[in-house]
N, C-alpha and C positions, 0 to 999 in steps of 0.2 A: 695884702696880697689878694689878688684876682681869686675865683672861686668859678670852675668848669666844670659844668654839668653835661655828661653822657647820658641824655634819654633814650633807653633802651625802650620802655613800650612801646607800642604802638607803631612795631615796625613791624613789617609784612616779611616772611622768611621770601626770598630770590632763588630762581631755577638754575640747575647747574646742572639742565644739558646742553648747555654751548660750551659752558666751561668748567671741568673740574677744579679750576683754585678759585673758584668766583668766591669761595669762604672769605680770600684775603680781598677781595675787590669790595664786595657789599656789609663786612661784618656783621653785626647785629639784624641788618634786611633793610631795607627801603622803607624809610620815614614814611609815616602819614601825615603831614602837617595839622592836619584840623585835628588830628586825635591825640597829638602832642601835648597837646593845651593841659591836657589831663592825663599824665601820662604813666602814673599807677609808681614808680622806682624810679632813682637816678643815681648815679655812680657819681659822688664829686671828688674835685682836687682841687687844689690851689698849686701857683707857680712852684712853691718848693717840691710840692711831691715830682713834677716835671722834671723838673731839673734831678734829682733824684733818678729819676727813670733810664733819663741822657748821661748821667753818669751810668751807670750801672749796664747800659750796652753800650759803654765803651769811651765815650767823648773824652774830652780831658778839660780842664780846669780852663784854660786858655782858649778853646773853642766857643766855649759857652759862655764865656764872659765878654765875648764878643757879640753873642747874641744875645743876653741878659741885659748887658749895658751896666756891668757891675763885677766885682771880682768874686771869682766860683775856684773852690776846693775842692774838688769833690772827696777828697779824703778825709776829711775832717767833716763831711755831712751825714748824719747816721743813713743807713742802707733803708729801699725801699721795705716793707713785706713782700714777703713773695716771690718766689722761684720767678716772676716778672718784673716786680719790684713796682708794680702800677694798678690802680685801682679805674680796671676799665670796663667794661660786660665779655669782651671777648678774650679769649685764651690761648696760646699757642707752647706747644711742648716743643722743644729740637730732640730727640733722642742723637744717644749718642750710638755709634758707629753698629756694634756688635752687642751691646749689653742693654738689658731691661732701662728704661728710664722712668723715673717718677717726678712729678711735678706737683708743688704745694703750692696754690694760688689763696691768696687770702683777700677779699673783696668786705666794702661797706659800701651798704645801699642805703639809702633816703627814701620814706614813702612820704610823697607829693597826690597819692590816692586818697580814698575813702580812709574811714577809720572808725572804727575799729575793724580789722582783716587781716587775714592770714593766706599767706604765699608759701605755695608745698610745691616740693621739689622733684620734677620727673627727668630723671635721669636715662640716655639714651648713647649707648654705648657700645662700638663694633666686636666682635673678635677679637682677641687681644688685646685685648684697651678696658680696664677697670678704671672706674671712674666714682670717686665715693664723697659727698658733702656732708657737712656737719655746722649747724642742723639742717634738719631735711624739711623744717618748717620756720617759716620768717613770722613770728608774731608783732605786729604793733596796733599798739593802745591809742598811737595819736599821730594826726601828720606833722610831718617833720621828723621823725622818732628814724633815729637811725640803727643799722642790724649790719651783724657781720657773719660770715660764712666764711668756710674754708672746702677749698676743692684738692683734694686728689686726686692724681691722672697717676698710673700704675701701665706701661704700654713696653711691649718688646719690641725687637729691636722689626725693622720690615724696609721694605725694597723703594717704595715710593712713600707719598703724602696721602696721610688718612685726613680726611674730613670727616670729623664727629659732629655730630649733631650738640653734644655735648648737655647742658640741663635748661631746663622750660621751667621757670616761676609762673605757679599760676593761682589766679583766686577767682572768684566769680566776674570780674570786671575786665582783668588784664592777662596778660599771658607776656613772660618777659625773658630771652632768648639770652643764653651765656654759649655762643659758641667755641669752640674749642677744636684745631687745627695742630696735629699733629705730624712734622715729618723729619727726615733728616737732610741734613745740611749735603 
């Protein structure tokens, strides 16, 4: 199977006074190509976790096997991680109607950066909106060395779409953006 990599570094956060949902338009921010090269984290998958993902908001077995080019189950594939079920830098909560909603995102990142270095966690978080990772520091010993995190998003119920800023990895070199978009349906 294939192996896609989500380089989150080296992306420039994008203004959003033209647009308040520009969060879903730009995710992560606006690539720098030349800073890519080096680009501190990456988020991988392979086709299974995809497919995974398409199952789990919704497709069916017979849709996807149309586009796989192969026969898909989705019931007999074990469930993604995660209140998303996808291992991607950005995050999105649906709250439900009238009631608190909480979201559990569980993320593995790859350092493609320097090494030995550590990635600490600054968290940045509206009103109503608790937001808590564990750990709150990403230690590796060597590149390639992969790490995993888990996010809680804790938000009440509200009237429109929040845009959180959501958590900044940072170490002396990089600075690596997990946005997080909160609203309801």
């Amino acid at each position: 199977m294939a192996n896609f990599f989500y380089f989150l570094c080296q992306a420039k956060p994008m203004s959003r006074r033209l647009n308040n949902e520009a969060e879903f338009a730009y995710g992560s921010g606006q690539l720098n190509p030349t800073r890519a090269i080096s680009s501190g984290l990456v988020y991988d998958m392979d086709d299974l976790a995809h497919i995974q993902f398409l199952c789990h908001e919704g497709y069916n077995g017979s849709t996807l096997s149309v586009l796989v080019g192969s026969p898909i189950n989705c019931s007999t594939l074990l469930r993604g991680l995660g209140y998303d079920a996808i291992n991607y830098p950005s995050m999105q909560l649906i709250l439900k109607s009238t009631k608190d909603t909480t979201g559990v995102f569980r993320r593995t990142v790859t350092n493609v950066g320097t090494s030995p270095t550590i990635y600490n966690a600054n968290i940045k978080s509206p009103k109503g909106v608790e937001i808590t990772v564990k750990p709150t520091s990403l230690i590796f010993c060597r590149k390639l060395q992969k790490k995993s995190f888990t996010v809680v998003v804790k938000a009440k119920s509200m009237a429109s779409m929040q845009i959180v800023s959501g958590i900044i990895w940072k170490n002396p070199l990089y600075i690596v953006r997990n946005p997080i978009v909160i609203y309801t349906t």
